[in-house]
C-alpha positions as CSV (number, residue, x, y, z in Angstrom):
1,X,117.4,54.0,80.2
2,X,120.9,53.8,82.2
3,X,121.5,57.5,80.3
4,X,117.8,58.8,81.4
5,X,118.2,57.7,85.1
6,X,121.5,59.1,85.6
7,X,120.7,62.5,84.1
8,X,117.9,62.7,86.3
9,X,120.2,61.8,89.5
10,X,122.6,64.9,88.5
11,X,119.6,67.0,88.1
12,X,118.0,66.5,91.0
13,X,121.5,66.3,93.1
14,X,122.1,69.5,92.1
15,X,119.0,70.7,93.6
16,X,120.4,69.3,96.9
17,X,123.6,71.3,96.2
18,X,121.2,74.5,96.2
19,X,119.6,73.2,99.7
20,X,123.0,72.8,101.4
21,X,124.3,76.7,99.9
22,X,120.7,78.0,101.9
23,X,122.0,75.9,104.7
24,X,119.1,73.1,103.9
25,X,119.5,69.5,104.7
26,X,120.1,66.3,102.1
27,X,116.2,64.9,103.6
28,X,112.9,67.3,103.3
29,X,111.8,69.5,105.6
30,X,108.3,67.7,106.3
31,X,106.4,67.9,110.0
32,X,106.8,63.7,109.4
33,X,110.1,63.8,108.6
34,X,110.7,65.6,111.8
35,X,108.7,63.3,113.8
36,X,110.7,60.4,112.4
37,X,113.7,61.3,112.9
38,X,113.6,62.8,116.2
39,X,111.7,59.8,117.6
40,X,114.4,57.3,115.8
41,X,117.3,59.5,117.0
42,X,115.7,59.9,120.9
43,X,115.4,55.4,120.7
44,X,119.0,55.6,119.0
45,X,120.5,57.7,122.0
46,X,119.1,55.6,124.3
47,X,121.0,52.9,122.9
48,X,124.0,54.4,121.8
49,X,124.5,55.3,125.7
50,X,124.7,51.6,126.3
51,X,126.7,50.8,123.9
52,X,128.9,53.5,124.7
53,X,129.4,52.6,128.3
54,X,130.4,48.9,127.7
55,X,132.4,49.8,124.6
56,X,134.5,51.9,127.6
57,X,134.4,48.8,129.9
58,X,136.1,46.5,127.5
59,X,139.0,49.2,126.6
60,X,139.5,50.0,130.6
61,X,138.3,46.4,132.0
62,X,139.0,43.8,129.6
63,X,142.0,45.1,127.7
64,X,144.8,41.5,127.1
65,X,142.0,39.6,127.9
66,X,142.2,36.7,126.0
67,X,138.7,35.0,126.1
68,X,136.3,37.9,127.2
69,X,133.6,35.4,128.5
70,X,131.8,38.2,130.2
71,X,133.0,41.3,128.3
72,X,129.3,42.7,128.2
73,X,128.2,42.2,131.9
74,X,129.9,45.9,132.3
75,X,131.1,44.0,135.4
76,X,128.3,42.4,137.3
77,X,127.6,39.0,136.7
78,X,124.6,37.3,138.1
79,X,122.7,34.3,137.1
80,X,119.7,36.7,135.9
81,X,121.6,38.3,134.0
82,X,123.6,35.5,132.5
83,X,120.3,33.9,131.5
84,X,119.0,37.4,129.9
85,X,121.9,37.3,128.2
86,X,121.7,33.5,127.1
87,X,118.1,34.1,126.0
88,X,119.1,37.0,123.9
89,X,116.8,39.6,125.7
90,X,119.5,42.1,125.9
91,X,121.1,45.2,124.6
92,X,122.8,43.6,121.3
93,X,126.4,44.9,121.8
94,X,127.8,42.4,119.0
95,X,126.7,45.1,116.7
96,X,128.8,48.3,118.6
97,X,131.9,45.7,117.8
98,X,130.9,45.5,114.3
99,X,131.1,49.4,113.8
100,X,134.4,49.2,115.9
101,X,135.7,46.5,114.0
102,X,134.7,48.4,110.6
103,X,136.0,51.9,111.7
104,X,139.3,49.8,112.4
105,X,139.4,47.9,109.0
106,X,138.8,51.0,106.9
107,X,141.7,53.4,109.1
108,X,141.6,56.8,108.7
109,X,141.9,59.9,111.2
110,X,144.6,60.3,113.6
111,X,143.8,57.9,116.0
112,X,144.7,55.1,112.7
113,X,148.0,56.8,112.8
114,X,149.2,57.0,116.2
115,X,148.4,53.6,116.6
116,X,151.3,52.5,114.2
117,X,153.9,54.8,115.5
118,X,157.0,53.9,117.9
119,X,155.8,55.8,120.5
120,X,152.3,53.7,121.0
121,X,154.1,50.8,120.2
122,X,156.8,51.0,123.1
123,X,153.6,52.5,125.5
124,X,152.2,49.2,124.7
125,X,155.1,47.6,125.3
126,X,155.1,49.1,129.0
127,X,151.6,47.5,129.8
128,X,152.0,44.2,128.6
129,X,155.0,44.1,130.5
130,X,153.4,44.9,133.9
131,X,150.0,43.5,133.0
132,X,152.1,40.3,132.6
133,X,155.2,40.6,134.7
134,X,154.3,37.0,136.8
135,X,153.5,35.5,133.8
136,X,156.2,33.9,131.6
137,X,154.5,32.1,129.0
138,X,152.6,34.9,128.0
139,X,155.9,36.9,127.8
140,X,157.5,34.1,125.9
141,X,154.6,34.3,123.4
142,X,155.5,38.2,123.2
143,X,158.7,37.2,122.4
144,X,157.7,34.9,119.7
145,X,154.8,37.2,118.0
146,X,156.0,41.0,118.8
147,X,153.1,42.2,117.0
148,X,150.0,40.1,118.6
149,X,149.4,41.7,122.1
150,X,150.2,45.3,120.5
151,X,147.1,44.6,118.0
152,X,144.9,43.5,120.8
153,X,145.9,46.9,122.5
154,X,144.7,48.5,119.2
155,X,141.8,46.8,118.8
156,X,141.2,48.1,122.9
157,X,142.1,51.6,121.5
158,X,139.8,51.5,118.8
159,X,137.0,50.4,121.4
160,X,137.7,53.6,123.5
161,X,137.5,55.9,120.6
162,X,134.3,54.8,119.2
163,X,133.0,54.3,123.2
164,X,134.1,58.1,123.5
165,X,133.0,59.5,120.4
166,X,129.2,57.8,120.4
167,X,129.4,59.2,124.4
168,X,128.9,62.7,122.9
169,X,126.3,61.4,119.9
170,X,123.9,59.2,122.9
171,X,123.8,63.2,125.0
172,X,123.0,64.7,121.8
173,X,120.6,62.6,120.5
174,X,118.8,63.0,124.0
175,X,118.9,66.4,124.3
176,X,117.5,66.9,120.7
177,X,114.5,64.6,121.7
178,X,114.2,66.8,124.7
179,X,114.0,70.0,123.0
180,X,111.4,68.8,120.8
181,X,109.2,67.6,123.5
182,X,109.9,71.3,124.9
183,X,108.4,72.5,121.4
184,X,111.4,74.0,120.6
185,X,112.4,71.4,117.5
186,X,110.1,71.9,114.4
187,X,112.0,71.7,111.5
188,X,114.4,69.4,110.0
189,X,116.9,72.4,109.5
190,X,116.4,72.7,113.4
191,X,117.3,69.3,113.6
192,X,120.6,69.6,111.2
193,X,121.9,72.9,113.3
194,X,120.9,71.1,117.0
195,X,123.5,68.0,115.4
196,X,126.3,70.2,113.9
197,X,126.2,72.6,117.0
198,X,127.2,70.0,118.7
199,X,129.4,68.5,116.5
200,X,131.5,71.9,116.6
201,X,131.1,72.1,120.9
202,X,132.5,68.8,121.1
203,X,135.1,69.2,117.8
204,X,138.4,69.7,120.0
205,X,137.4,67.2,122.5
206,X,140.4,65.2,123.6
207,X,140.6,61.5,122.8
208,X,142.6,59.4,125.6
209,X,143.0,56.2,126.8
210,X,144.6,55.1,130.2
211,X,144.6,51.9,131.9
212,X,145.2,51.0,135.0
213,X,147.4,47.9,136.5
214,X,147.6,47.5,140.1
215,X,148.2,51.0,141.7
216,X,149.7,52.8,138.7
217,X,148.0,54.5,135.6
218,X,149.5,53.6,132.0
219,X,148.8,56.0,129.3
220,X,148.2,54.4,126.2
221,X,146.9,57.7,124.4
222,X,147.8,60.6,126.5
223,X,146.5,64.2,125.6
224,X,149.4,65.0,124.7
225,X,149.1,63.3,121.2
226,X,146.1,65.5,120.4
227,X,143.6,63.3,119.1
228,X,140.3,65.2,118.9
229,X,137.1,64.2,118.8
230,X,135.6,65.6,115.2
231,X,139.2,65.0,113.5
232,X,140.2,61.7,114.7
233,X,137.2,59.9,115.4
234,X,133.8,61.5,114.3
235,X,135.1,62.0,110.5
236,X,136.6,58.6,110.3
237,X,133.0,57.1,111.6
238,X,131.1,58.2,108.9
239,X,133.9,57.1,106.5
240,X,133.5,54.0,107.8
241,X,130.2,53.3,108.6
242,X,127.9,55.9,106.8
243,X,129.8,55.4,103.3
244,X,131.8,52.7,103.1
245,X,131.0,49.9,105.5
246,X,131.4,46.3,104.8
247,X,129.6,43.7,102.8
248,X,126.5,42.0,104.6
249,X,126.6,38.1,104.1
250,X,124.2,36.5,101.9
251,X,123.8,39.7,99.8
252,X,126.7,39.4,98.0
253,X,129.6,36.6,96.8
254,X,132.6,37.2,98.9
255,X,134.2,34.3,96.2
256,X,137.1,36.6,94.2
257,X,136.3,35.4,91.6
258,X,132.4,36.7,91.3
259,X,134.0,40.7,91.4
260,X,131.4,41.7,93.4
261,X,133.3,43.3,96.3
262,X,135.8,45.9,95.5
263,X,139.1,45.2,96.1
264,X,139.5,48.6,96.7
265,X,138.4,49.6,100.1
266,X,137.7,53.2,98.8
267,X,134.9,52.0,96.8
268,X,132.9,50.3,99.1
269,X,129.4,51.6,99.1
270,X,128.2,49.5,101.8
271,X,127.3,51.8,104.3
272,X,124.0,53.1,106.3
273,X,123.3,55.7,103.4
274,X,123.2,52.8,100.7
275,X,121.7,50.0,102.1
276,X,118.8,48.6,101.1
277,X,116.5,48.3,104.5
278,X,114.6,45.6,103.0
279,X,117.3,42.5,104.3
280,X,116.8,43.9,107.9
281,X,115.7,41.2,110.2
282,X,117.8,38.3,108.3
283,X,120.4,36.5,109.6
284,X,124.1,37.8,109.0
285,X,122.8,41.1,108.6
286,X,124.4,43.3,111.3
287,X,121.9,46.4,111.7
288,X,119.6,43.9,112.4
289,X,120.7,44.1,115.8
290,X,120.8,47.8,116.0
291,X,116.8,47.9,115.0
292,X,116.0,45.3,117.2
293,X,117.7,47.1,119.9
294,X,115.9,50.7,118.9
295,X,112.7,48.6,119.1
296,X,112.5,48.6,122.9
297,X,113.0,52.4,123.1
298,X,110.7,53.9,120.6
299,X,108.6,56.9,121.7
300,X,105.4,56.2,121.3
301,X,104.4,58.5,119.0
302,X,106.6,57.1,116.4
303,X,105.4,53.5,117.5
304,X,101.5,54.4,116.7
305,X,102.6,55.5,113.5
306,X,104.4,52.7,112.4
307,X,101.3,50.2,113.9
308,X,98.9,52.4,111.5
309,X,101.1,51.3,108.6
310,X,100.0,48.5,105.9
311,X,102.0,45.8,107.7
312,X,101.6,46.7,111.3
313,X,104.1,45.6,113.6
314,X,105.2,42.3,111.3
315,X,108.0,45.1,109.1
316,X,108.7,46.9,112.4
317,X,112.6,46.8,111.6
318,X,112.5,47.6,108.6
319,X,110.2,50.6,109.0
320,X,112.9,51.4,112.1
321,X,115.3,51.0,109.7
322,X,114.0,53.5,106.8
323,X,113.6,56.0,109.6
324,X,117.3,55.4,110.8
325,X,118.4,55.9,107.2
326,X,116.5,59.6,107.3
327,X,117.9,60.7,110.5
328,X,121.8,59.4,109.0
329,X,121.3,61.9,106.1
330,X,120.6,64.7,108.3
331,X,123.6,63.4,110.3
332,X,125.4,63.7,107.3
333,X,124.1,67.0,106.2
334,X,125.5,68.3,110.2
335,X,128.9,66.7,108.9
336,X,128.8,68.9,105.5
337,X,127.8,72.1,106.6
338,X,130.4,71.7,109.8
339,X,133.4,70.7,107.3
340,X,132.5,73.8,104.5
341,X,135.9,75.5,104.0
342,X,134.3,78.7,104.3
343,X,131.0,80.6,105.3
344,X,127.7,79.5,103.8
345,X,127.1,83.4,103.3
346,X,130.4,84.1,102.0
347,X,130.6,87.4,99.2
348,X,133.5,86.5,98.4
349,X,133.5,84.4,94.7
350,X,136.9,82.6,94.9
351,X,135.6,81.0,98.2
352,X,131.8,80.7,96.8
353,X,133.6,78.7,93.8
354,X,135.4,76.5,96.8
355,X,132.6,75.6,98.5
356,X,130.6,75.0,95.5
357,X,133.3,72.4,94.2
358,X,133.3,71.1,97.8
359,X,129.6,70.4,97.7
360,X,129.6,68.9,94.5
361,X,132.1,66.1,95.2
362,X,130.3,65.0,98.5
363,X,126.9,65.1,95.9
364,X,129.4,62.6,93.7
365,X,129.5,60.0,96.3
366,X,126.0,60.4,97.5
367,X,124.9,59.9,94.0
368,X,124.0,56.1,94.3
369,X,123.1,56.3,97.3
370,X,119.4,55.9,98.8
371,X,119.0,59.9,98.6
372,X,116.2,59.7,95.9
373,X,114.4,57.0,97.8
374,X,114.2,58.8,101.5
375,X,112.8,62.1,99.8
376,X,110.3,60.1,98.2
């Protein structure tokens, strides 16, 4: 049986190498298909938006900040929106730190690299000393653990960079939605060449990060580094969170002992194109969050469809969550056809033969993933 299976897998991946050489997409071109994921990705920018702008807030706002308390009031606090917040009826932004805190863990890009070199380390050395020139203890504590506030300015440079990077996703996402209410989105291939159009727009986009203290402007990534937006943070993202990812508690023995993590972080096959949508809505899981947050912004016309379902309303996650899975593997697909080291259309047979190998290794790591299952 294990032999059967896996034959058919490598059969039917290589079908999906054909689709990607006609410049098709990794999900089926199907009028529902289209309607799901354009209505999951128009709830998805809505969100991504907010988390976007308070991911920004904590890197500019809240940077050395040792207890946070209020870290996603964006800067206004009230007592309405304390008790929103309290009561959970909110924009979850635990989960935008999670993909943060996964991009981070994973590393990658150049953003993972400048971020260990001298010349961020004795930038950050710059701002702690101003942001805490009146305060000795804290500089005695510098003194003591040379490492710990430059970390916190990491993690704070990691916040930017995903806040920056999902800026240019939430527009996109939008506009897509928009340009299929306009009629002018009707396929998924459509969709695929709307995403990596703008993947390749935004591609040289300059990641920065500047803080300010008092009247003066500290640059902790200035331009000048060349951190772009497709190299150093967009590639590194779906590393992290579309492959790789991290285990979800409950569904798997962290104990050593058990082996079922990896010890290699290279392995991982936790992310949002291998998990199971089932577990969404449990505790511990983290895209719970992120489908309880699409939940408030679905167009309706992907709402009535997922009320005319068997279940109703009482799987709506999940059912949020299989569509969120389809619109990642046309994500993906934008990814794949924007990286192809040459032309689709290319004569020539040396750089046919490239691309062909290229295909095939990104069909190696997709191979136990939930491919067969969206497509079903």
């Amino acid at each position: 049986m294990p032999t059967t299976k896996k034959k058919k897998a490598n059969n039917t991946l290589s079908e999906y190498i054909k689709r990607l050489q006609t410049g098709g997409a990794l999900l089926s071109d199907t009028p529902e298909n289209v309607l799901e994921v354009v209505g999951i990705l128009k709830s998805y920018g809505v969100v991504l938006d907010a988390y976007s702008i308070n991911l920004n807030y904590i890197a500019e706002e809240q940077f050395l900040v040792f207890f946070p308390f209020f870290k996603y009031f964006n800067g206004e606090i009230s007592f309405q929106k304390l008790f929103r917040h309290l009561w959970h009826d909110r924009i979850n932004f635990e989960y935008a730190e999670y993909c943060m805190k996964t991009m981070m863990w994973h590393g990658g890009g150049g953003l993972d690299t400048y971020l260990n070199t001298k010349e961020f380390q004795e930038r950050a050395q710059a701002v702690i000393a101003a942001k805490f020139k009146n305060n000795p203890l804290v500089l005695g504590l510098n003194q003591l653990f040379p490492d710990f506030l430059i970390e916190l300015l990491r993690v704070s440079a990691y916040y930017t960079g995903l806040g920056q990077f999902w800026r240019v996703m939430a527009d996109m996402f939008l506009s897509l939605s928009d340009r299929y209410d306009q009629g002018e989105i009707k396929t998924i291939r459509q969709v695929v060449e709307h995403i990596k159009t703008g993947l390749v727009a935004n591609a040289a986009n300059p990641i920065t990060y500047d803080v300010k203290i008092g009247e003066k402007v500290y640059e902790l990534i200035p331009k000048s580094v060349g951190l772009t937006f497709l190299a150093d943070t967009a590639i590194p993202y779906v590393e992290a969170v579309f492959f790789r990812g991290t285990p979800f508690l409950g569904t798997v023995s962290l104990n050593a002992q058990a082996y079922q993590v990896s010890p290699d972080q290279s392995r991982f096959q936790y992310g949002a194109l291998y998990a199971d949508p089932l577990p969404i809505g449990s505790a511990g899981i983290p895209p719970t969050l992120l489908m309880q947050d699409m939940r408030h912004y679905l167009p309706e016309y992907l709402h009535e469809i997922y009320r005319r379902s068997p279940r109703g309303e009482d799987d709506l996650r999940v059912q949020i969550c299989m569509s969120f899975q389809k619109s990642m593997f046309c994500v993906t697909t934008a990814t794949i056809l924007g990286l192809m080291p040459y032309a689709l259309d290319t004569q020539d047979i040396d750089e046919q033969k490239t691309n062909l190998v290229y295909l095939q290794k990104w069909m190696e790591r997709l191979k136990t993933s939930r491919i067969l299952e969206v497509n079903k």
